[in-house]
ROPA-574327 format. One line per field, with one value per residue (C-alpha): residue number from 1; y, x, z. Coordinates in pm, 1 decimal, always signed. Layout:
BEGIN
pos NUM ... .
north Y ... .
east X ... .
up Z ... .
END
This chain:
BEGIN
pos 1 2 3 4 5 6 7 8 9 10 11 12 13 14 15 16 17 18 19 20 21 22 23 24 25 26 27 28 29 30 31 32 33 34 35 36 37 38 39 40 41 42 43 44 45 46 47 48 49 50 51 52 53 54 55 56 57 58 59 60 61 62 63 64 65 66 67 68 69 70 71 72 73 74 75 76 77 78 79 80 81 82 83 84 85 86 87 88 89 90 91 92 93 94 95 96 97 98 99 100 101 102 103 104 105 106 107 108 109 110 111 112 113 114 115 116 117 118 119 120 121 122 123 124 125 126 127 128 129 130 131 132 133 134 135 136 137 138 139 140 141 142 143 144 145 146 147 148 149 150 151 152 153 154 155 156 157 158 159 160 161 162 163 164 165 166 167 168 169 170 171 172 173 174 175 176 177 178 179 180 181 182 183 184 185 186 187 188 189 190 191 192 193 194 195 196 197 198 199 200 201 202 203 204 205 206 207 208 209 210 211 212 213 214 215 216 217 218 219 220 221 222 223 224 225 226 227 228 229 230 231 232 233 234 235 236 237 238 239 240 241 242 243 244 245 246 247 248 249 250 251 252 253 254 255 256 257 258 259 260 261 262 263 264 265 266 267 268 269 270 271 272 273 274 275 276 277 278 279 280 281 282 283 284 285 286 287 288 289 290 291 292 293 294 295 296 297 298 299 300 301 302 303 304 305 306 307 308 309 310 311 312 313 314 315 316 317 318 319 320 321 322 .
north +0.0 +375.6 +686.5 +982.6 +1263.3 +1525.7 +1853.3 +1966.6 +2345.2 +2467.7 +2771.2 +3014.1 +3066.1 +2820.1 +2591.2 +2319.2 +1970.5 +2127.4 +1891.8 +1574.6 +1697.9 +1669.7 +1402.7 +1206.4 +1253.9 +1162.0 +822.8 +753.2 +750.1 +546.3 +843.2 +816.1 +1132.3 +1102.0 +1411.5 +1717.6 +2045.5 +2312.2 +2724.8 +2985.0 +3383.4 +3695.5 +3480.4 +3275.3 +2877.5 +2695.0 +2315.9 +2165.3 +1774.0 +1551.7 +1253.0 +943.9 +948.4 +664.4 +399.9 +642.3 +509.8 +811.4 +999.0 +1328.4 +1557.0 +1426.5 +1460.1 +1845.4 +1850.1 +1692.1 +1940.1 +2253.3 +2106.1 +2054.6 +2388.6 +2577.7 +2440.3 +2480.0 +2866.4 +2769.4 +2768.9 +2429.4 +2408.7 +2068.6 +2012.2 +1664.6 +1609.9 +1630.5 +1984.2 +2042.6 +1990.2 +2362.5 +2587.1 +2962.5 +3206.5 +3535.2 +3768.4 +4000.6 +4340.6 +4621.1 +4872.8 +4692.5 +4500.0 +4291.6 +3928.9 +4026.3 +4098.3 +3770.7 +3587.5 +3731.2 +3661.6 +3293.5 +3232.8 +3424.4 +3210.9 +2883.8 +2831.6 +2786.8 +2542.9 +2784.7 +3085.3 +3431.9 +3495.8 +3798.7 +4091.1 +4215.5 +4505.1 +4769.1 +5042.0 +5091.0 +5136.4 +4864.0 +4847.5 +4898.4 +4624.0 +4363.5 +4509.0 +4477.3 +4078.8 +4090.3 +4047.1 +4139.8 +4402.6 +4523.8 +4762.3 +4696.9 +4946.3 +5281.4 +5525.0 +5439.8 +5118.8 +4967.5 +4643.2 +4527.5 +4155.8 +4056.8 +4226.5 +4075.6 +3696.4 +3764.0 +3813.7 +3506.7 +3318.8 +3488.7 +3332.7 +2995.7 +3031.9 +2777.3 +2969.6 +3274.6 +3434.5 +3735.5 +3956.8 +4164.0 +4258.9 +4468.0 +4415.7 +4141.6 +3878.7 +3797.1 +3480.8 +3531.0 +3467.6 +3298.8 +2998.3 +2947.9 +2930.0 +2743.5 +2600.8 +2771.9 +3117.2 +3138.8 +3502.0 +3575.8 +3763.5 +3928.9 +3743.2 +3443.6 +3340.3 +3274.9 +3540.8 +3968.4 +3889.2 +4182.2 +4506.7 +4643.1 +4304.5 +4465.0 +4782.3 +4502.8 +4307.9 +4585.2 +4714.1 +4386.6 +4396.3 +4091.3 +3945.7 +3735.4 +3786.6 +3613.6 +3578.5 +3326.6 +3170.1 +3012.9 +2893.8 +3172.5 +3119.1 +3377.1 +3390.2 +3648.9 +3547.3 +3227.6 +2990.1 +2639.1 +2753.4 +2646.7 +2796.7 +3015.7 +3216.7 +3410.9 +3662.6 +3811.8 +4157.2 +4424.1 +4577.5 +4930.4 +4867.5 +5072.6 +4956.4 +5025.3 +4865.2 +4543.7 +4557.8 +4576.0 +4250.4 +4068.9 +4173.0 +3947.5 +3659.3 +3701.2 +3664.2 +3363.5 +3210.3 +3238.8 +3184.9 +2844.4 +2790.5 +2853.4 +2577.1 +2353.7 +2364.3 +2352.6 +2054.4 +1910.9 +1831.4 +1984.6 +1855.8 +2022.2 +1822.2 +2000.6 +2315.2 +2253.6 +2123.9 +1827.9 +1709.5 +1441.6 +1047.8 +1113.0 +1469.9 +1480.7 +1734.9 +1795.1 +2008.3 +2196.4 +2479.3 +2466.2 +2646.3 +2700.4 +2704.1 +2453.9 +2629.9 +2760.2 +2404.7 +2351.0 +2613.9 +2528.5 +2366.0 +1989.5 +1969.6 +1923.0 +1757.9 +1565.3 +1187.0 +944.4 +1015.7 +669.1 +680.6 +1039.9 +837.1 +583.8 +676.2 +832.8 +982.1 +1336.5 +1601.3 +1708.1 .
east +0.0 +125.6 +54.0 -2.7 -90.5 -326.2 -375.6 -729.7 -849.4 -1173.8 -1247.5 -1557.8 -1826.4 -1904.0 -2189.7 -2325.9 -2225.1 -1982.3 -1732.2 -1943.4 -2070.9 -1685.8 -1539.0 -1802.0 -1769.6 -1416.5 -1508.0 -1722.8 -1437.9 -1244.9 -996.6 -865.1 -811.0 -467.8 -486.4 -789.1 -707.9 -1024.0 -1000.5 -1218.4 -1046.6 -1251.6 -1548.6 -1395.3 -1364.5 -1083.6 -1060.0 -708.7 -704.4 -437.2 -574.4 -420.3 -542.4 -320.4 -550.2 -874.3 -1195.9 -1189.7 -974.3 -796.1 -1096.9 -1337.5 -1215.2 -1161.4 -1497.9 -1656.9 -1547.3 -1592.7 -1939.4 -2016.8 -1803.2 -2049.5 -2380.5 -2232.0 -2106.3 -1737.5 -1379.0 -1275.7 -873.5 -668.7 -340.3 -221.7 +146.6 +214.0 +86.8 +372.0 +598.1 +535.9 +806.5 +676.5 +756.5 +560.9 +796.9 +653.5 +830.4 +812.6 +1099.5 +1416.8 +1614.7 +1892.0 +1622.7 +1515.0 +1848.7 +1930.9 +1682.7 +1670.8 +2043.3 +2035.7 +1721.0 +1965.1 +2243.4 +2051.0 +2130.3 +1732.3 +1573.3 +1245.8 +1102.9 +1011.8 +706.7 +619.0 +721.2 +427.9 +501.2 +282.1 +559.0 +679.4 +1044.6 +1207.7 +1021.5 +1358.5 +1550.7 +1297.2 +1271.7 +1627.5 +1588.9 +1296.6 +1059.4 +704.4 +594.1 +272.3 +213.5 -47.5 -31.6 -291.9 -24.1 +27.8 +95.3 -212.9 -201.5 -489.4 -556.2 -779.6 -538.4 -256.4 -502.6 -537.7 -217.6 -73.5 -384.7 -249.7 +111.6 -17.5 +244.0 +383.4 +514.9 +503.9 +786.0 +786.4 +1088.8 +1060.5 +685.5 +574.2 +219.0 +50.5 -89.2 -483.7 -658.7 -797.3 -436.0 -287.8 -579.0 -568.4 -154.2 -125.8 +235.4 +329.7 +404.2 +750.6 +866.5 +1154.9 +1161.8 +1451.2 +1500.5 +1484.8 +1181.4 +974.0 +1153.0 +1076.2 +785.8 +580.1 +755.9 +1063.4 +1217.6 +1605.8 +1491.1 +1302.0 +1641.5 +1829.2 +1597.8 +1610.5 +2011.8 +2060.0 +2416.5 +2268.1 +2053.5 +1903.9 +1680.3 +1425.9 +1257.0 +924.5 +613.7 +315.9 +19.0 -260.2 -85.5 +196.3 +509.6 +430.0 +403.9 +653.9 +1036.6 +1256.0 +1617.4 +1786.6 +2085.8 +2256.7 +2473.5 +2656.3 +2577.5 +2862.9 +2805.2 +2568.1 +2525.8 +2362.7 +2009.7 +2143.3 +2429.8 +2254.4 +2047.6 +2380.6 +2473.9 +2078.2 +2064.1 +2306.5 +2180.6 +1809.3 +1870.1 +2082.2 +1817.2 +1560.9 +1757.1 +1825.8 +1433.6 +1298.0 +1557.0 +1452.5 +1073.0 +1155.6 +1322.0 +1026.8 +1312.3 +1077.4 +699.0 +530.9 +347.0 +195.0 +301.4 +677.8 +893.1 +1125.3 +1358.3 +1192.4 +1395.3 +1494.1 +1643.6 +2023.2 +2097.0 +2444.9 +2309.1 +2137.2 +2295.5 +1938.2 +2038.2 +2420.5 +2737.5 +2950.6 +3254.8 +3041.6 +2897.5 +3247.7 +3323.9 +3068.4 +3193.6 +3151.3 +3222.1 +3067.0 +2752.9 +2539.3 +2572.2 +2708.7 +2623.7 +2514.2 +2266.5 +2111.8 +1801.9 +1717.7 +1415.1 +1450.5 +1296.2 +1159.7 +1364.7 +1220.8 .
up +0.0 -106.3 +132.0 -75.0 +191.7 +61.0 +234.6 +234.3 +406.8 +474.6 +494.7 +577.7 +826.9 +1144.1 +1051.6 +1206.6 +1068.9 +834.8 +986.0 +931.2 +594.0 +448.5 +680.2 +572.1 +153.8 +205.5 +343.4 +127.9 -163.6 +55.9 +211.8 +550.4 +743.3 +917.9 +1100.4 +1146.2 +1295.8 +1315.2 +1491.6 +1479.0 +1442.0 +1390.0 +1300.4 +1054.6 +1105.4 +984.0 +928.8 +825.5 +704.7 +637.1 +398.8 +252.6 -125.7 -197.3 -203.4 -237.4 -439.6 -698.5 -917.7 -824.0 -1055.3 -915.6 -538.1 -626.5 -833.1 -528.5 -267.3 -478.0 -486.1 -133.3 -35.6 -304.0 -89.7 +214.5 +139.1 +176.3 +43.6 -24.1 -85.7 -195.5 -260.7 -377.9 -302.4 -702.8 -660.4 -343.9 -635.9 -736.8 -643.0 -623.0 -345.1 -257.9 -47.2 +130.3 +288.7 +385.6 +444.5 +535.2 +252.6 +378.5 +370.2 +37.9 -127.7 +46.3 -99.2 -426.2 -474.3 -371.6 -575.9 -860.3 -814.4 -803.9 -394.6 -431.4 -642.9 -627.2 -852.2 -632.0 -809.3 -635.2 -393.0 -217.8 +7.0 +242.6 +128.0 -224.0 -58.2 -204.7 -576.3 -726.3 -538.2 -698.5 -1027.8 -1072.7 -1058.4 -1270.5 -997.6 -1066.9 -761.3 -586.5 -340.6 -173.3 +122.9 +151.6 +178.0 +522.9 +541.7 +599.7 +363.2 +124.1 +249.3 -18.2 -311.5 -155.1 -200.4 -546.0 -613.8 -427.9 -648.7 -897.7 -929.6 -792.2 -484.5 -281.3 +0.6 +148.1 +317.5 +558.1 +492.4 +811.4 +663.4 +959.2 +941.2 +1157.4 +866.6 +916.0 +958.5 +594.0 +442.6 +782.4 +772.8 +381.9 +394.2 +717.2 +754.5 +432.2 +551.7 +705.6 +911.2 +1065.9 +1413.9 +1573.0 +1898.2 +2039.0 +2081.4 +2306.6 +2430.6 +2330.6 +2099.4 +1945.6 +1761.6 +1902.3 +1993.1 +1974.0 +2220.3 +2420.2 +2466.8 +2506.9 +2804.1 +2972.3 +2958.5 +2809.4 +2666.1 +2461.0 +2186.7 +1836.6 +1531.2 +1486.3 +1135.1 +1217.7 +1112.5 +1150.3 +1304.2 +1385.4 +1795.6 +1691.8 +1681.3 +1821.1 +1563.6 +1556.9 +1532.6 +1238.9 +1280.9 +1504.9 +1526.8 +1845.0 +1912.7 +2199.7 +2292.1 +2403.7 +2720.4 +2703.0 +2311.4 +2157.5 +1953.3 +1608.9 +1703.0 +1829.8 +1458.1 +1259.1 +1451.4 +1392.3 +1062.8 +901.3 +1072.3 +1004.0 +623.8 +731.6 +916.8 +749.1 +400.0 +597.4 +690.4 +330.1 +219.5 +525.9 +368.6 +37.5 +52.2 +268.3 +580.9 +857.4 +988.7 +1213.0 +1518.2 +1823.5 +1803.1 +1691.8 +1405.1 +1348.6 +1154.5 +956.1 +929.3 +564.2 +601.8 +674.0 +997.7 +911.1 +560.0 +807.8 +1077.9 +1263.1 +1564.4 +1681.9 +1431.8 +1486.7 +1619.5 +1919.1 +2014.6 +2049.2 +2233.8 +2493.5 +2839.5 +2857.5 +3231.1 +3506.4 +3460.3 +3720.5 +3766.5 +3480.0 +3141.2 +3034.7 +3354.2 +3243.7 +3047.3 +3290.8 +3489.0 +3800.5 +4116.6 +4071.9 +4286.1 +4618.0 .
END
Protein backbone atom coordinates (compact mmCIF):
# COMPACT_ATOMS: atom_id res chain seq x y z
CA UNK A 1 0.00 0.00 0.00
CA UNK A 2 1.26 3.76 -1.06
CA UNK A 3 0.54 6.87 1.32
CA UNK A 4 -0.03 9.83 -0.75
CA UNK A 5 -0.91 12.63 1.92
CA UNK A 6 -3.26 15.26 0.61
CA UNK A 7 -3.76 18.53 2.35
CA UNK A 8 -7.30 19.67 2.34
CA UNK A 9 -8.49 23.45 4.07
CA UNK A 10 -11.74 24.68 4.75
CA UNK A 11 -12.48 27.71 4.95
CA UNK A 12 -15.58 30.14 5.78
CA UNK A 13 -18.26 30.66 8.27
CA UNK A 14 -19.04 28.20 11.44
CA UNK A 15 -21.90 25.91 10.52
CA UNK A 16 -23.26 23.19 12.07
CA UNK A 17 -22.25 19.71 10.69
CA UNK A 18 -19.82 21.27 8.35
CA UNK A 19 -17.32 18.92 9.86
CA UNK A 20 -19.43 15.75 9.31
CA UNK A 21 -20.71 16.98 5.94
CA UNK A 22 -16.86 16.70 4.48
CA UNK A 23 -15.39 14.03 6.80
CA UNK A 24 -18.02 12.06 5.72
CA UNK A 25 -17.70 12.54 1.54
CA UNK A 26 -14.16 11.62 2.06
CA UNK A 27 -15.08 8.23 3.43
CA UNK A 28 -17.23 7.53 1.28
CA UNK A 29 -14.38 7.50 -1.64
CA UNK A 30 -12.45 5.46 0.56
CA UNK A 31 -9.97 8.43 2.12
CA UNK A 32 -8.65 8.16 5.50
CA UNK A 33 -8.11 11.32 7.43
CA UNK A 34 -4.68 11.02 9.18
CA UNK A 35 -4.86 14.11 11.00
CA UNK A 36 -7.89 17.18 11.46
CA UNK A 37 -7.08 20.45 12.96
CA UNK A 38 -10.24 23.12 13.15
CA UNK A 39 -10.01 27.25 14.92
CA UNK A 40 -12.18 29.85 14.79
CA UNK A 41 -10.47 33.83 14.42
CA UNK A 42 -12.52 36.95 13.90
CA UNK A 43 -15.49 34.80 13.00
CA UNK A 44 -13.95 32.75 10.55
CA UNK A 45 -13.65 28.77 11.05
CA UNK A 46 -10.84 26.95 9.84
CA UNK A 47 -10.60 23.16 9.29
CA UNK A 48 -7.09 21.65 8.25
CA UNK A 49 -7.04 17.74 7.05
CA UNK A 50 -4.37 15.52 6.37
CA UNK A 51 -5.74 12.53 3.99
CA UNK A 52 -4.20 9.44 2.53
CA UNK A 53 -5.42 9.48 -1.26
CA UNK A 54 -3.20 6.64 -1.97
CA UNK A 55 -5.50 4.00 -2.03
CA UNK A 56 -8.74 6.42 -2.37
CA UNK A 57 -11.96 5.10 -4.40
CA UNK A 58 -11.90 8.11 -6.99
CA UNK A 59 -9.74 9.99 -9.18
CA UNK A 60 -7.96 13.28 -8.24
CA UNK A 61 -10.97 15.57 -10.55
CA UNK A 62 -13.38 14.26 -9.16
CA UNK A 63 -12.15 14.60 -5.38
CA UNK A 64 -11.61 18.45 -6.27
CA UNK A 65 -14.98 18.50 -8.33
CA UNK A 66 -16.57 16.92 -5.28
CA UNK A 67 -15.47 19.40 -2.67
CA UNK A 68 -15.93 22.53 -4.78
CA UNK A 69 -19.39 21.06 -4.86
CA UNK A 70 -20.17 20.55 -1.33
CA UNK A 71 -18.03 23.89 -0.36
CA UNK A 72 -20.49 25.78 -3.04
CA UNK A 73 -23.81 24.40 -0.90
CA UNK A 74 -22.32 24.80 2.14
CA UNK A 75 -21.06 28.66 1.39
CA UNK A 76 -17.38 27.69 1.76
CA UNK A 77 -13.79 27.69 0.44
CA UNK A 78 -12.76 24.29 -0.24
CA UNK A 79 -8.73 24.09 -0.86
CA UNK A 80 -6.69 20.69 -1.96
CA UNK A 81 -3.40 20.12 -2.61
CA UNK A 82 -2.22 16.65 -3.78
CA UNK A 83 1.47 16.10 -3.02
CA UNK A 84 2.14 16.31 -7.03
CA UNK A 85 0.87 19.84 -6.60
CA UNK A 86 3.72 20.43 -3.44
CA UNK A 87 5.98 19.90 -6.36
CA UNK A 88 5.36 23.63 -7.37
CA UNK A 89 8.07 25.87 -6.43
CA UNK A 90 6.77 29.62 -6.23
CA UNK A 91 7.57 32.07 -3.45
CA UNK A 92 5.61 35.35 -2.58
CA UNK A 93 7.97 37.68 -0.47
CA UNK A 94 6.53 40.01 1.30
CA UNK A 95 8.30 43.41 2.89
CA UNK A 96 8.13 46.21 3.86
CA UNK A 97 11.00 48.73 4.45
CA UNK A 98 14.17 46.92 5.35
CA UNK A 99 16.15 45.00 2.53
CA UNK A 100 18.92 42.92 3.78
CA UNK A 101 16.23 39.29 3.70
CA UNK A 102 15.15 40.26 0.38
CA UNK A 103 18.49 40.98 -1.28
CA UNK A 104 19.31 37.71 0.46
CA UNK A 105 16.83 35.87 -0.99
CA UNK A 106 16.71 37.31 -4.26
CA UNK A 107 20.43 36.62 -4.74
CA UNK A 108 20.36 32.93 -3.72
CA UNK A 109 17.21 32.33 -5.76
CA UNK A 110 19.65 34.24 -8.60
CA UNK A 111 22.43 32.11 -8.14
CA UNK A 112 20.51 28.84 -8.04
CA UNK A 113 21.30 28.32 -3.95
CA UNK A 114 17.32 27.87 -4.31
CA UNK A 115 15.73 25.43 -6.43
CA UNK A 116 12.46 27.85 -6.27
CA UNK A 117 11.03 30.85 -8.52
CA UNK A 118 10.12 34.32 -6.32
CA UNK A 119 7.07 34.96 -8.09
CA UNK A 120 6.19 37.99 -6.35
CA UNK A 121 7.21 40.91 -3.93
CA UNK A 122 4.28 42.16 -2.18
CA UNK A 123 5.01 45.05 0.07
CA UNK A 124 2.82 47.69 2.43
CA UNK A 125 5.59 50.42 1.28
CA UNK A 126 6.79 50.91 -2.24
CA UNK A 127 10.45 51.36 -0.58
CA UNK A 128 12.08 48.64 -2.05
CA UNK A 129 10.22 48.47 -5.76
CA UNK A 130 13.59 48.98 -7.26
CA UNK A 131 15.51 46.24 -5.38
CA UNK A 132 12.97 43.63 -6.99
CA UNK A 133 12.72 45.09 -10.28
CA UNK A 134 16.27 44.77 -10.73
CA UNK A 135 15.89 40.79 -10.58
CA UNK A 136 12.97 40.90 -12.70
CA UNK A 137 10.59 40.47 -9.98
CA UNK A 138 7.04 41.40 -10.67
CA UNK A 139 5.94 44.03 -7.61
CA UNK A 140 2.72 45.24 -5.86
CA UNK A 141 2.14 47.62 -3.41
CA UNK A 142 -0.48 46.97 -1.73
CA UNK A 143 -0.32 49.46 1.23
CA UNK A 144 -2.92 52.81 1.52
CA UNK A 145 -0.24 55.25 1.78
CA UNK A 146 0.28 54.40 5.23
CA UNK A 147 0.95 51.19 5.42
CA UNK A 148 -2.13 49.67 6.00
CA UNK A 149 -2.01 46.43 3.63
CA UNK A 150 -4.89 45.27 1.24
CA UNK A 151 -5.56 41.56 2.49
CA UNK A 152 -7.80 40.57 -0.18
CA UNK A 153 -5.38 42.27 -3.12
CA UNK A 154 -2.56 40.76 -1.55
CA UNK A 155 -5.03 36.96 -2.00
CA UNK A 156 -5.38 37.64 -5.46
CA UNK A 157 -2.18 38.14 -6.14
CA UNK A 158 -0.73 35.07 -4.28
CA UNK A 159 -3.85 33.19 -6.49
CA UNK A 160 -2.50 34.89 -8.98
CA UNK A 161 1.12 33.33 -9.30
CA UNK A 162 -0.18 29.96 -7.92
CA UNK A 163 2.44 30.32 -4.84
CA UNK A 164 3.83 27.77 -2.81
CA UNK A 165 5.15 29.70 0.01
CA UNK A 166 5.04 32.75 1.48
CA UNK A 167 7.86 34.34 3.18
CA UNK A 168 7.86 37.36 5.58
CA UNK A 169 10.89 39.57 4.92
CA UNK A 170 10.60 41.64 8.11
CA UNK A 171 6.85 42.59 6.63
CA UNK A 172 5.74 44.68 9.59
CA UNK A 173 2.19 44.16 9.41
CA UNK A 174 0.50 41.42 11.57
CA UNK A 175 -0.89 38.79 8.67
CA UNK A 176 -4.84 37.97 9.16
CA UNK A 177 -6.59 34.81 9.58
CA UNK A 178 -7.97 35.31 5.94
CA UNK A 179 -4.36 34.68 4.43
CA UNK A 180 -2.88 32.99 7.82
CA UNK A 181 -5.79 29.98 7.73
CA UNK A 182 -5.68 29.48 3.82
CA UNK A 183 -1.54 29.30 3.94
CA UNK A 184 -1.26 27.44 7.17
CA UNK A 185 2.35 26.01 7.55
CA UNK A 186 3.30 27.72 4.32
CA UNK A 187 4.04 31.17 5.52
CA UNK A 188 7.51 31.39 7.06
CA UNK A 189 8.67 35.02 9.11
CA UNK A 190 11.55 35.76 10.66
CA UNK A 191 11.62 37.63 14.14
CA UNK A 192 14.51 39.29 15.73
CA UNK A 193 15.01 37.43 18.98
CA UNK A 194 14.85 34.44 20.39
CA UNK A 195 11.81 33.40 20.81
CA UNK A 196 9.74 32.75 23.07
CA UNK A 197 11.53 35.41 24.31
CA UNK A 198 10.76 39.68 23.31
CA UNK A 199 7.86 38.89 20.99
CA UNK A 200 5.80 41.82 19.46
CA UNK A 201 7.56 45.07 17.62
CA UNK A 202 10.63 46.43 19.02
CA UNK A 203 12.18 43.04 19.93
CA UNK A 204 16.06 44.65 19.74
CA UNK A 205 14.91 47.82 22.20
CA UNK A 206 13.02 45.03 24.20
CA UNK A 207 16.42 43.08 24.67
CA UNK A 208 18.29 45.85 25.07
CA UNK A 209 15.98 47.14 28.04
CA UNK A 210 16.10 43.87 29.72
CA UNK A 211 20.12 43.96 29.58
CA UNK A 212 20.60 40.91 28.09
CA UNK A 213 24.16 39.46 26.66
CA UNK A 214 22.68 37.35 24.61
CA UNK A 215 20.54 37.87 21.87
CA UNK A 216 19.04 36.14 18.37
CA UNK A 217 16.80 35.78 15.31
CA UNK A 218 14.26 33.27 14.86
CA UNK A 219 12.57 31.70 11.35
CA UNK A 220 9.25 30.13 12.18
CA UNK A 221 6.14 28.94 11.12
CA UNK A 222 3.16 31.72 11.50
CA UNK A 223 0.19 31.19 13.04
CA UNK A 224 -2.60 33.77 13.85
CA UNK A 225 -0.85 33.90 17.96
CA UNK A 226 1.96 36.49 16.92
CA UNK A 227 5.10 35.47 16.81
CA UNK A 228 4.30 32.28 18.21
CA UNK A 229 4.04 29.90 15.64
CA UNK A 230 6.54 26.39 15.57
CA UNK A 231 10.37 27.53 15.33
CA UNK A 232 12.56 26.47 12.39
CA UNK A 233 16.17 27.97 12.81
CA UNK A 234 17.87 30.16 15.05
CA UNK A 235 20.86 32.17 15.27
CA UNK A 236 22.57 34.11 18.45
CA UNK A 237 24.74 36.63 19.13
CA UNK A 238 26.56 38.12 22.00
CA UNK A 239 25.78 41.57 22.92
CA UNK A 240 28.63 44.24 24.04
CA UNK A 241 28.05 45.77 27.20
CA UNK A 242 25.68 49.30 27.03
CA UNK A 243 25.26 48.68 23.11
CA UNK A 244 23.63 50.73 21.58
CA UNK A 245 20.10 49.56 19.53
CA UNK A 246 21.43 50.25 16.09
CA UNK A 247 24.30 48.65 17.03
CA UNK A 248 22.54 45.44 18.30
CA UNK A 249 20.48 45.58 14.58
CA UNK A 250 23.81 45.76 12.59
CA UNK A 251 24.74 42.50 14.51
CA UNK A 252 20.78 40.69 13.92
CA UNK A 253 20.64 41.73 10.63
CA UNK A 254 23.07 39.48 9.01
CA UNK A 255 21.81 36.59 10.72
CA UNK A 256 18.09 37.01 10.04
CA UNK A 257 18.70 36.64 6.24
CA UNK A 258 20.82 33.64 7.32
CA UNK A 259 18.17 32.10 9.17
CA UNK A 260 15.61 32.39 7.49
CA UNK A 261 17.57 31.85 4.00
CA UNK A 262 18.26 28.44 5.97
CA UNK A 263 14.34 27.90 6.90
CA UNK A 264 12.98 28.53 3.30
CA UNK A 265 15.57 25.77 2.20
CA UNK A 266 14.53 23.54 5.26
CA UNK A 267 10.73 23.64 3.69
CA UNK A 268 11.56 23.53 0.37
CA UNK A 269 13.22 20.54 0.52
CA UNK A 270 10.27 19.11 2.68
CA UNK A 271 13.12 18.31 5.81
CA UNK A 272 10.77 19.85 8.57
CA UNK A 273 6.99 18.56 9.89
CA UNK A 274 5.31 20.22 12.13
CA UNK A 275 3.47 18.22 15.18
CA UNK A 276 1.95 20.01 18.24
CA UNK A 277 3.01 23.15 18.03
CA UNK A 278 6.78 22.54 16.92
CA UNK A 279 8.93 21.24 14.05
CA UNK A 280 11.25 18.28 13.49
CA UNK A 281 13.58 17.09 11.55
CA UNK A 282 11.92 14.42 9.56
CA UNK A 283 13.95 10.48 9.29
CA UNK A 284 14.94 11.13 5.64
CA UNK A 285 16.44 14.70 6.02
CA UNK A 286 20.23 14.81 6.74
CA UNK A 287 20.97 17.35 9.98
CA UNK A 288 24.45 17.95 9.11
CA UNK A 289 23.09 20.08 5.60
CA UNK A 290 21.37 21.96 8.08
CA UNK A 291 22.96 24.79 10.78
CA UNK A 292 19.38 24.66 12.63
CA UNK A 293 20.38 26.46 15.64
CA UNK A 294 24.20 27.00 16.82
CA UNK A 295 27.38 27.04 14.32
CA UNK A 296 29.51 24.54 14.87
CA UNK A 297 32.55 26.30 16.20
CA UNK A 298 30.42 27.60 19.19
CA UNK A 299 28.97 24.05 20.15
CA UNK A 300 32.48 23.51 20.49
CA UNK A 301 33.24 26.14 22.34
CA UNK A 302 30.68 25.28 24.93
CA UNK A 303 31.94 23.66 28.39
CA UNK A 304 31.51 19.89 28.57
CA UNK A 305 32.22 19.70 32.31
CA UNK A 306 30.67 19.23 35.06
CA UNK A 307 27.53 17.58 34.60
CA UNK A 308 25.39 15.65 37.20
CA UNK A 309 25.72 11.87 37.67
CA UNK A 310 27.09 9.44 34.80
CA UNK A 311 26.24 10.16 31.41
CA UNK A 312 25.14 6.69 30.35
CA UNK A 313 22.66 6.81 33.54
CA UNK A 314 21.12 10.40 32.44
CA UNK A 315 18.02 8.37 30.47
CA UNK A 316 17.18 5.84 32.91
CA UNK A 317 14.15 6.76 34.89
CA UNK A 318 14.50 8.33 38.00
CA UNK A 319 12.96 9.82 41.17
CA UNK A 320 11.60 13.36 40.72
CA UNK A 321 13.65 16.01 42.86
CA UNK A 322 12.21 17.08 46.18
Amino acid sequence: MTTELTEITVIGGDKTGLIARVTTLLFERGINIEDLDQAVRDGLFRMSMRVDTGEMETDPDELREALSDLGRELGVEIQVRFPSDRETRRIAVCVTKESHCLESLLDASDAGELDVEIAAVISNRGTLRELAEAHDVPFYDVGDGKGSPDEDRMLDILAEHDVDLIVLARYMRILGPKIVFRYEDRIINIHPSLLPAFPGAAAYRQAKEEGVRIAGVTAHYVTTDLDQGPIITQRAFDVPDDALIDEIKARGQPLEAEALLEAVELHLDDAVSVHRGRTSLRDEADPTDYQLGLSEKAQEANPKEPVDGDLEKRDAPTVADD
